[in-house]
Structures are given as structure tokens and as C-alpha cells.
C-alpha positions in Angstrom: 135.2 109.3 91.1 133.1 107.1 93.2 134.6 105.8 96.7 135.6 102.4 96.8 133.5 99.8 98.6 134.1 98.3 102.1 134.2 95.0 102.6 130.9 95.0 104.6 127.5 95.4 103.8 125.5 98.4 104.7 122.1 99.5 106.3 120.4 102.1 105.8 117.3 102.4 108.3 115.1 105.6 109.0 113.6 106.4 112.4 117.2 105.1 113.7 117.4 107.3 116.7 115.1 105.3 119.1 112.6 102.0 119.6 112.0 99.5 116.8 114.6 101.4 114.3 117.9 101.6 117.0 117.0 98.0 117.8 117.2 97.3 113.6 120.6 99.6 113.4 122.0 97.3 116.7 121.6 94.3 115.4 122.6 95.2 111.8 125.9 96.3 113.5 125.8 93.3 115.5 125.6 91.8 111.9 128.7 93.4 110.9 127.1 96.3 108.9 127.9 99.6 108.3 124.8 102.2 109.3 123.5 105.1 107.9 121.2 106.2 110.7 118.0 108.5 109.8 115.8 110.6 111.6 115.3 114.0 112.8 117.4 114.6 116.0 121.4 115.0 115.5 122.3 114.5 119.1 120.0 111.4 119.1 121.4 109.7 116.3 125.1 111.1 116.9 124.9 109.1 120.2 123.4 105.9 118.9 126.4 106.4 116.2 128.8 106.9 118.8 127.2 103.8 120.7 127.3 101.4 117.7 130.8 102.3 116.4 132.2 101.6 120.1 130.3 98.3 120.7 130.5 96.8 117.0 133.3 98.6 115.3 131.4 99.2 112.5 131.0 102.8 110.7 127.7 104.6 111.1 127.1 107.4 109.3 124.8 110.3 110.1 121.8 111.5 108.1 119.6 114.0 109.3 116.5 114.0 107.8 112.6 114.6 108.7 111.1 112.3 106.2 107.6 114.9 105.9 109.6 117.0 103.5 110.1 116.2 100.4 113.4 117.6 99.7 115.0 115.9 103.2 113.2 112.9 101.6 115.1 113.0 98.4 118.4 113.5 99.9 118.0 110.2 101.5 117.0 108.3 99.0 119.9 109.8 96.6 121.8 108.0 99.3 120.2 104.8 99.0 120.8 105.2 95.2 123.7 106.4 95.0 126.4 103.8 93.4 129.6 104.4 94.6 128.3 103.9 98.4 125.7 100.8 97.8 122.8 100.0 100.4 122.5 96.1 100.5 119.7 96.6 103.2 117.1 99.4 103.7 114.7 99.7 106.6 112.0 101.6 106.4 111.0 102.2 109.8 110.4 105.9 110.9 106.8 106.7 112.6 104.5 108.9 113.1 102.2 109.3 116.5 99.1 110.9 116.5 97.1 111.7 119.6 93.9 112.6 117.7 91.1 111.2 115.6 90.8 111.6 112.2 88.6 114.9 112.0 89.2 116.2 115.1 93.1 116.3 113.9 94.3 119.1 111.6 94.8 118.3 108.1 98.3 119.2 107.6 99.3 117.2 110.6 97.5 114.6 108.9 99.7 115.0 105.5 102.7 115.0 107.7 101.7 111.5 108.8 100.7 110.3 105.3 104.3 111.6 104.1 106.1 110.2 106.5 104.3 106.7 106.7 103.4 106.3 103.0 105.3 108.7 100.6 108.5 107.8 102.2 108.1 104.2 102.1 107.2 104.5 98.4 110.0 107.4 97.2 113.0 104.9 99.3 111.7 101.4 98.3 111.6 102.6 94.5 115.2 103.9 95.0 116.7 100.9 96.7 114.5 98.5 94.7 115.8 100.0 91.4 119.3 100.1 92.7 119.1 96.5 94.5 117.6 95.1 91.3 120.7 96.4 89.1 123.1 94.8 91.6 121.1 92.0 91.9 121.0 91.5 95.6 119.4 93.6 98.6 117.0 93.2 101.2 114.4 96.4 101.9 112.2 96.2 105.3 109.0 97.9 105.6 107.8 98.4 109.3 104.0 98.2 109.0 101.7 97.2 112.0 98.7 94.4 113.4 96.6 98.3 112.9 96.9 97.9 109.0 94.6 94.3 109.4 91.9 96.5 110.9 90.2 99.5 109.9 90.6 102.4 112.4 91.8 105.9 111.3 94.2 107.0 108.7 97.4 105.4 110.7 95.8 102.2 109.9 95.0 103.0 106.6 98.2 103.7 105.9 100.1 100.5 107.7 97.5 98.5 105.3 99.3 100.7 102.2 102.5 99.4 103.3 101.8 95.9 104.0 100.2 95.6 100.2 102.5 97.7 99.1 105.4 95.7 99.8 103.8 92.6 99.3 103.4 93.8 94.9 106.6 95.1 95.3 108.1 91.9 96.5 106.4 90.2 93.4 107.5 92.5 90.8 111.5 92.0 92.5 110.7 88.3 93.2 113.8 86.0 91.3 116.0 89.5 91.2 118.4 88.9 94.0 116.6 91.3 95.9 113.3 90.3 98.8 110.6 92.6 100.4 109.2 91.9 103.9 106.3 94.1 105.7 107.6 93.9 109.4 103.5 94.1 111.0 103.9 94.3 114.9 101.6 94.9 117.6 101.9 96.5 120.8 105.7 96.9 121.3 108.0 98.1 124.4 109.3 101.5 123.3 109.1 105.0 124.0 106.4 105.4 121.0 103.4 105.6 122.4 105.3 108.4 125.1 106.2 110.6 122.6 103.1 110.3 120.2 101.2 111.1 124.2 99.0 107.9 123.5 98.4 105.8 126.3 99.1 102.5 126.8 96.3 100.0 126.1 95.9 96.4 126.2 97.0 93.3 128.5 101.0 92.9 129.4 100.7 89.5 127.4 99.8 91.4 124.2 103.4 93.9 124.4 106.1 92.6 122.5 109.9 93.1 123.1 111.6 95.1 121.0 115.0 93.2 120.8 112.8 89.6 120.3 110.6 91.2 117.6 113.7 92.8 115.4 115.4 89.6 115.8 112.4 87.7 114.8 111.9 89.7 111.7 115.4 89.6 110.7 115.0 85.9 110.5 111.9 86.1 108.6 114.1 88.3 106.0 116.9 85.7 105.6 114.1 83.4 104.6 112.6 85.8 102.1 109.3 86.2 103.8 107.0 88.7 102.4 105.1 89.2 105.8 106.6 89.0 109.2 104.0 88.9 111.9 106.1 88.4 115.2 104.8 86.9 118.3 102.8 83.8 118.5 100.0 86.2 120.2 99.6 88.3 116.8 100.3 85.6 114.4 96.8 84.1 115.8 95.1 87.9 115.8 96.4 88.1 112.0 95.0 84.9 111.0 91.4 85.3 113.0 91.4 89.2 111.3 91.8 87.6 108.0 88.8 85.5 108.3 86.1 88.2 110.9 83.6 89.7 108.7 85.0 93.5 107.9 81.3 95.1 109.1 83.3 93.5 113.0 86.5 94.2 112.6 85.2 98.2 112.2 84.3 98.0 115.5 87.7 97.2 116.6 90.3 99.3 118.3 93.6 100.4 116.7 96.8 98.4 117.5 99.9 100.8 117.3 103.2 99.6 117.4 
């Protein structure tokens, strides 16, 4: 027997505990939708729970989950499958800092990464997508990065996977019901770069605020955009990337979000 629905939508969004994902799970609430908050830490996401519930009377429900293994993975997308408790919206958010260059890192850190920022995308996109595309409505967020435009290390290579990847998937859902966006930001005010112990590059004018950027995007999503590039700033890097001879934009440095 499947539970009955409530009358409000609901979000699911990994990496919910802190930065860019608590921002998406605020606003959501602040949308009037019920949360089911992922990530890694239960204190962490009890309190945003706790937080959310309080501020937006909304439920939030708790799933903890690190994304790098595969069986955490598939109980959270057997959530965002699962029927009886739909996901109208899923953000795929959670990160993964690395403090090291590609061969002086160690490999299984580097699969960790690549799990986390590609694998999971693709196993919870092709369970909401499926289960969107049934229903015939739903929104799925992918939070890429301004790094996947240029070609520096494996986190790049992977935010480029995510931007193309949602950009076919968004064609393959496109007169469903159901719209794709690649969130791509640039340097953004959050405790990322802390806990990934990289150090904070770049002029004030390129940082991005989190609440602005999340808000942004959202927008971007109620118009169906496939690709949300916030902030006037990277809009004009994206476009002047796009059109830079690759053998340059090699020689460029990574933009993490």
C-alpha cells in the first residue's frame, strides 16, 4: 500500500547539508516544498531539517547517504523512484573537493570524485527522468561549474560530463512534461573551497552569492532553460570560452564553484 500524496510538491537535493545545496533546499521550502535532504552528515542535515521545518512548515525528510558508494547511491535513487512518495524536483548538487592534481592525487580518491560527480548524476537523473517522464511533469537540476568550459583536471572534466550530459538528456525529455537544466557557476561564497583545503583565488568581483545564484537558477528552471550560467560576469567568460581557441583555454586555471 503506497502512502498517499501531500498536497505539495517535493525536492529531493543531494549535498543538502551546506553551501549551494542548503541554499536549493531553503528556497524549495521557501517554495512550499517538502525536502528530502542528502548528504553524509546526520547532525548536519538533521539541523538544516530542523531549521526548514521551523521556518517554512514544510516536511523535510532525512537521508543519509555518501553518494561514492554504490549501494548508498541506490537507496537514494529508489527514493526518487519510488511511486507512492513522488519527486517533482531533483537537484543534483553534492561535491567533491580535491586539493591535488591529477597524478599527484591517489587513484581511488580520484574514483571517489568521479562517483560522486558523474555516476551519481547519471544513476539519479535516469531514476527521476524515467519516473518524471511517466508522470509527465518534473524538474531535475544538475549543479555543474564555469571549470567544465575549460580544460583543467579531472573536476573539470567531469563538470563538462554533466553540462552535456544534461543538455542530451534534456532533448531526449524535451515535450514530456519534464525540463533539465545544468546549473554552471563560478566562484561562489560557501564553505567549499574550506573544506576541500583549496584556497581562494580570483578577484572579489568574480565571487557569486549563493542565495542570488540559487535564485537565479531557479528562475532559469521555470523557463525550461537547458543551461543556467548565473552572473553577468560568467555569462560573458562562457560566451568568450566558447569562441578562445582550445590550444588557450589549456592554459587556463580551474574555476571551482
Amino acid at each position: 500500500m503506497t502512502a498517499p500524496r501531500t498536497t505539495r510538491p517535493t525536492a529531493l537535493v543531494t549535498g543538502a547539508s551546506a553551501g549551494i545545496g542548503h541554499e536549493f533546499a531553503r528556497q524549495l521550502a521557501a517554495r512550499q516544498h517538502d525536502l528530502v535532504l542528502v548528504a553524509r552528515d546526520r547532525e548536519r542535515l538533521d539541523a538544516v531539517a530542523a531549521e526548514l521545518t521551523s521556518t517554512y512548515a514544510v516536511t523535510a525528510e532525512v537521508l543519509v547517504a555518501d553518494l561514492s558508494d554504490r549501494s548508498a547511491l541506490q537507496t537514494v535513487a529508489d527514493r526518487v523512484a519510488d511511486p507512492g512518495r513522488p519527486v517533482d524536483v531533483l537537484v543534483n548538487n553534492a561535491g567533491y573537493g580535491q586539493r591535488r592534481s591529477f597524478l599527484r592525487n591517489d587513484v581511488a580518491v580520484e574514483e571517489a570524485a568521479f562517483d560522486v560527480l558523474t555516476r551519481a548524476v547519471l544513476v539519479l537523473s535516469h531514476a527521476a527522468g524515467v519516473a518524471m517522464r511517466e508522470r509527465g511533469r518534473g524538474r531535475i537540476v544538475n549543479v555543474s561549474s564555469v571549470a567544465g568550459f575549460i580544460a583543467s583536471g579531472s573536476y573539470s572534466a567531469a563538470k563538462a560530463w554533466v553540462t552535456t550530459f544534461s543538455e542530451g538528456l534534456a532533448g531526449e525529455l524535451a515535450g514530456s512534461g519534464v525540463t533539465v537544466t545544468a546549473l554552471c557557476p563560478g566562484f561562489t561564497h560557501t564553505e567549499f573551497q574550506q573544506r576541500a583545503g583549496i584556497s581562494k583565488p580570483g578577484p572579489d568581483f568574480m565571487w557569486l552569492d549563493p542565495t542570488r545564484l540559487v535564485s537565479d537558477c531557479l528562475d532559469d528552471v521555470d523557463k525550461g532553460r537547458v543551461v543556467s550560467v548565473p552572473g553577468l560576469q560568467y555569462k560573458a567568460l562562457v560566451g568568450l570560452l566558447r569562441v578562445v581557441p582550445r590550444s588557450l583555454i589549456r592554459r587556463g586555471r580551474l574555476v571551482r564553484r
